[in-house]
C-alpha positions, -999 to +999 in steps of 0.1 A: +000+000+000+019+038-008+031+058+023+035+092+018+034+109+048+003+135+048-003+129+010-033+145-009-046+111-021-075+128-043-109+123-049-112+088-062-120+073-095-156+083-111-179+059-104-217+058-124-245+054-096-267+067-075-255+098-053-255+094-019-284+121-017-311+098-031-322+063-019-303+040-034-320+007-013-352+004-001-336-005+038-323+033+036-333+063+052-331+099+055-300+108+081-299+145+098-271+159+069-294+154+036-281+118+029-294+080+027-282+051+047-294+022+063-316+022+094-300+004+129-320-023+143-330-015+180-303-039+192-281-016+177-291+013+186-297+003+221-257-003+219-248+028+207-269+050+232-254+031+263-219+033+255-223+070+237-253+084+255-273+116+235-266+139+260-246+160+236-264+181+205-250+168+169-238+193+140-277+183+129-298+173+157-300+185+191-294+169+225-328+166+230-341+154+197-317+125+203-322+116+236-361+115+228-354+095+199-333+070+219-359+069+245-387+054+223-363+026+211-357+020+252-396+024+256-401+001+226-380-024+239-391-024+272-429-034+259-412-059+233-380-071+248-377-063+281-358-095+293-332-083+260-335-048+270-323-053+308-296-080+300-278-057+277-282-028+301-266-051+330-238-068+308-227-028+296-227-013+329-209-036+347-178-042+319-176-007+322-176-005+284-190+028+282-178+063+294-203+075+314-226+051+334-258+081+334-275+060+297-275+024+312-293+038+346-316+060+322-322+030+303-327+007+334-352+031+348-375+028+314-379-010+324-388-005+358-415+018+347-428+011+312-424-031+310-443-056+317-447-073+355-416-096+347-397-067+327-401-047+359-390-074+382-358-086+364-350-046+357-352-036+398-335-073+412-303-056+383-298-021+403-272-030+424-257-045+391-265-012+374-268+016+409-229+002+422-223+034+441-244+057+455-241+083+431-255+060+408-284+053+433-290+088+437-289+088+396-312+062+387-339+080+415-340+109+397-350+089+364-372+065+377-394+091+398-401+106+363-416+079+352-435+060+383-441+060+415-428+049+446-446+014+444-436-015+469-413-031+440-395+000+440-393+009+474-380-032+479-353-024+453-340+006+471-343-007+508-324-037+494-294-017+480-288-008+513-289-038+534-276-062+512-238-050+515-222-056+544-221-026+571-181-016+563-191-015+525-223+006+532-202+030+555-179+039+524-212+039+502-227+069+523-197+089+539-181+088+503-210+099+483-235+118+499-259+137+477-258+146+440-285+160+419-311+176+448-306+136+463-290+126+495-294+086+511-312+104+540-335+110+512-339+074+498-340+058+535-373+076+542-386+069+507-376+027+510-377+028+549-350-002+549-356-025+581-328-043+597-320-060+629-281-053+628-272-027+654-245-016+635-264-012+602-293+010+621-262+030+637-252+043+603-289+044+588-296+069+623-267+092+617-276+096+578-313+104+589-300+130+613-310+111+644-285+114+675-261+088+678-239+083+707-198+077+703-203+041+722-227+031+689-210+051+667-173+025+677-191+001+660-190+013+628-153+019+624-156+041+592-178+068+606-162+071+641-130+078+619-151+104+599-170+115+626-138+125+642-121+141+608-150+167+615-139+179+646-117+210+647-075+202+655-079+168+640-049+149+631-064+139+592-033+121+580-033+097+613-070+091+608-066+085+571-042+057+578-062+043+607-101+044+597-090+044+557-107+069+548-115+086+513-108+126+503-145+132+499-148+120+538-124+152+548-126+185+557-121+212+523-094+228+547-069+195+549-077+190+505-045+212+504-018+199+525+011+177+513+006+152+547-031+144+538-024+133+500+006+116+514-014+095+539-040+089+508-016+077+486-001+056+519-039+040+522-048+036+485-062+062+457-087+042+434-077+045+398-099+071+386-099+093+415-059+094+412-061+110+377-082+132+389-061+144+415-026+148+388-030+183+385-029+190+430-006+162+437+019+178+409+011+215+425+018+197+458+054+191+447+049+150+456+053+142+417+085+159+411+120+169+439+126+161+472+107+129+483+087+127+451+061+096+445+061+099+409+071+062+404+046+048+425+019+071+411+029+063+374+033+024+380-004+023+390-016+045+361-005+023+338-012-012+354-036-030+331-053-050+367-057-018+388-074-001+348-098-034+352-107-036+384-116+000+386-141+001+353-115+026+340-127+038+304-105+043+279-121+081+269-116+091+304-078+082+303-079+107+273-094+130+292-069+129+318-040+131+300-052+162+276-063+178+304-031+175+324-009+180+293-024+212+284-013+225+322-045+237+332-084+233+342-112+235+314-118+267+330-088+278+335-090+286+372-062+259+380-031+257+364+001+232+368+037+224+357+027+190+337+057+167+350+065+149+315+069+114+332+032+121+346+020+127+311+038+097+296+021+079+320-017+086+309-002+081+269+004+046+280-031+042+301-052+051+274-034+020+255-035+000+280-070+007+296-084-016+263-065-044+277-041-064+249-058-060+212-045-084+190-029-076+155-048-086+129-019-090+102-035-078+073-032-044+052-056-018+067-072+013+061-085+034+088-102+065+079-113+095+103-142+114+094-133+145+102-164+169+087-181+196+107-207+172+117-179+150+140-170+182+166-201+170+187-187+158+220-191+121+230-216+117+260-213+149+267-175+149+276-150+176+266-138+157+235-149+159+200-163+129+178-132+141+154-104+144+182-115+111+190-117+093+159-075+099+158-072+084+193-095+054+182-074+044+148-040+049+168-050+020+196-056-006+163-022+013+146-006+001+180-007-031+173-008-034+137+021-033+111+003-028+080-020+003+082-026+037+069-043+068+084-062+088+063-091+116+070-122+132+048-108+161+042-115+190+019-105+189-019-088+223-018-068+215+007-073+248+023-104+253+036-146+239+038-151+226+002-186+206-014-162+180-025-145+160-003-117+146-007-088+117+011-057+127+027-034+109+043-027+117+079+013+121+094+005+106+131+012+073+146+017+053+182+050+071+183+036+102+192+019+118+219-021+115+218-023+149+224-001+157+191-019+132+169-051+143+179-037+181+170-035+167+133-067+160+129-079+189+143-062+213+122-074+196+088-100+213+062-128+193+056-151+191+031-186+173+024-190+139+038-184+107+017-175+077+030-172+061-001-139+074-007-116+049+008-129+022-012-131+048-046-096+062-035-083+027-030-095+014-065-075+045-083-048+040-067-046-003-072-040+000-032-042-040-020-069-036+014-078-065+034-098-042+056-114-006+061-123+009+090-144+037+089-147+059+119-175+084+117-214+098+124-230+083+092-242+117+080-223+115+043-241+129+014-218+144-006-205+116-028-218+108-059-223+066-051-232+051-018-204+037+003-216-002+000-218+000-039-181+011-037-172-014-016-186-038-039-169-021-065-141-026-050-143-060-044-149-065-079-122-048-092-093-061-068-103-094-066-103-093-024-128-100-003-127-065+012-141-063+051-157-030+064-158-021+100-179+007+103-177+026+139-203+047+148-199+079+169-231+093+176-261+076+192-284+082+158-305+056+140-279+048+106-256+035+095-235+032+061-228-006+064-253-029+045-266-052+072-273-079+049-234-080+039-216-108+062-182-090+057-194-053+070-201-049+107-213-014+123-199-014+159-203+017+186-173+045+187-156+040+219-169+009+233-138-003+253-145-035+238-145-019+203-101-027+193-111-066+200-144-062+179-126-053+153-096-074+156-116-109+157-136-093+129-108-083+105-089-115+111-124-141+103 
């Protein structure tokens, strides 16, 4: 296959069909841009809405439009499929294969209120499956009081979140997360009114509802006679940190700032996602760089693959974390840092390793990045763009492959927004930072969107592809043949049996792979199971 480094590739050969602006199957239909392609099942787009969420207006639709859309398939499914519906929720959440958590507990709450008895059942004996931390509790209240009641099934479900982990577990569940969204668990303990004959456990329920407790009762309960004491005024936080284990949101805002306290946390434990949260103080602390530095023990767990499992770490919020701590200050602004490099290093290697080992296909790939107007949505609502992500995405496949190029829609100009789009291929690899490949792709000019031209492109050029994957939104309309008649054409023309991965980066209702084609597959944009999808697929 040619490698020029950041080579105009052109427009692709001429090929007599039907434009992408006009139905070319009768499966096809309208997408948001003006375009045709071919309508998701609502299997499908059940995936795509719990891994990418809606909560985040497209270059065509808004937030809302898609979230209501996406709630009718959930509704739907919930009267049809419930038993489907609530297994696919459950097996989601808890791989932790999507960014945010907020569309599966959405999702979850639809089957407790809208399916049948048995729907109902299965979806409220899932939400400690679903609900695993109290913020999630207090989430999933929110959405399910929109919909129902507070019926005895619901009020079961609740009252059993609470006493079916043992007291220690409960003790982190409250002290650690204590309200969120206009909910607190004092809240949810007088709507389920949770009975229990365990001392202990009614200790902790009293001192959530307010109720006096005495410090003889309160011994019992080790973790809130620690955070009980962190309260009072002189306390000795690092001391009780190490003793009672406690967690930064047990403290007092006034000991968040001192070099002991972090130093007793780290001593006790930081859970994975919380410690890249915590980069940009612990490097304005000094403890990640001089005198008595932790950087090495900080940086070894960053990047161990077990410690990324255990914790649900997703592979988008690793990106987050490193851009954000690269770039040396806050999305706001208001707090800025000295990015220590072997810190930043550190996150480049998470990200990779957060998607556990992928492995290499051994073929000759194509990976092409959308990168048209309609791709700078943000994906579930995060700060990162469908088009800074797409160059993320094709880098953890160019990781472990050999055989690839990189190319992006770009505009046929070269300069800037053109009608006719047009392929370029893209100058970043493995070898660079994410941060600097993702630069590249947000720098480029882009044109209308047609993702026919890999497969047009690729036939001009007599390039030899085993595979193409596509990463994108779906909304093309600009070429002048749809992408599965190039394909075909493609086929046809090379003699190979061609396989197209199409990944899908919004949560909308098409797609441009032809369902009824056993060597394309549509798969959801940043799945963290998505690099194995498309490995085991490429290599059948």
């Amino acid at each position: 296959m040619a490698r020029a480094r950041s080579a105009y590739l052109g427009v692709g050969s001429r090929t007599v069909g039907i434009p992408q602006s006009v139905q070319e199957d009768p499966r096809q239909v309208p997408n948001s841009a003006g375009g045709f392609g071919f309508k998701l099942d609502d299997q499908a787009r059940l995936g795509r809405f719990l891994v990418l969420g809606s909560d985040a207006p497209t270059y065509y639709a808004t937030a809302r439009e898609l979230t209501k859309d996406n709630a009718q398939v959930v509704v739907r499914m919930a009267v049809e499929d419930g038993t489907t519906l609530v297994n696919t929720i459950v097996a989601i959440s808890q791989s932790g294969r999507a960014p945010k958590n907020d569309a599966a507990l959405f999702a979850l709450a639809v089957a407790a209120s809208f399916g049948n008895d048995e729907t109902r059942k299965l979806a409220l004996s899932s939400l400690p499956k679903v609900a695993r931390i109290g913020t999630h509790l207090f989430q999933f209240a929110g959405y399910v009081e929109t919909f129902r009641g507070w019926g005895r099934g619901l009020r079961k479900a609740v009252a059993d979140w609470y006493l079916d982990r043992d007291v220690d577990s409960m003790a982190y569940q409250v002290l650690k997360y204590r309200q969120r969204g206009g909910w607190s668990h004092r809240d949810l303990l007088r709507l389920a009114h949770p009975e229990t004959a365990e001392e202990a456990r009614r200790t902790l329920f009293d001192f959530v509802c307010r109720r006096e407790v005495s410090a003889e009762a309160m011994a019992a309960v080790p973790m809130l006679e620690g955070f009980a004491k962190a309260q009072q005024e002189g306390a000795d936080i690092p001391a009780l940190i190490r003793e009672y284990r406690l967690a930064w949101e047990m403290l007092p805002d006034e000991a968040m700032n001192k070099r002991a306290t972090w130093d007793a946390l780290l001593d006790v434990g930081v859970p994975q996602t919380a410690l890249m949260r915590q980069l940009p103080r612990l490097t304005n602390l000094e403890m990640l760089s001089g005198k008595g530095s932790r950087v090495d023990e900080v940086t070894a767990q960053l990047i161990d693959p077990e410690k990324l499992r255990r914790g649900r770490v997703h592979p988008v919020n690793v990106l987050i974390a490193q851009r954000t701590y690269a770039s040396g200050h806050g999305i706001k602004g208001s707090t800025v840092w000295q990015p220590v490099r072997k810190v930043a290093d550190a996150l480049d290697a998470a990200f990779y390793a957060a998607y556990g080992a992928v492995e290499p296909t051994g073929k000759r790939l194509l990976l092409a990045l959308d990168v048209s107007g309609s791709m700078m949505t943000q994906i579930s609502g995060l700060p990162i763009s469908c088009r800074e992500a797409t160059a993320a995405l094709a880098l953890v496949t160019a990781n472990v492959e050999k055989d690839y190029t990189i190319v992006g829609f770009t505009s046929a100009d070269g300069r800037g927004w053109s009608r006719q789009a047009a392929l370029t291929e893209l100058s970043i690899s493995p070898r660079q930072r994410l941060e600097d490949a993702i630069n590249v792709v947000s720098s480029l000019p882009f044109g209308g969107t047609d993702c026919s031209l890999p497969f047009r492109v690729a036939k001009q050029k007599g390039w030899e592809i085993d595979g193409v994957v596509t990463y994108t939104d779906n909304e093309t309309w600009a070429g002048e043949v749809h992408t599965h008649v190039a394909l075909n054409d493609y086929r046809r023309a090379s003699g190979i049996m061609t396989r197209s991965v199409v990944v899908g980066m919004t949560a909308n209702e098409v797609s441009v792979a032809d369902p009824s084609d056993p060597a394309s597959m549509d798969c959801v944009g940043f799945d963290s199971a998505l690099p194995n999808l498309v490995s085991d697929f490429l290599r059948a």
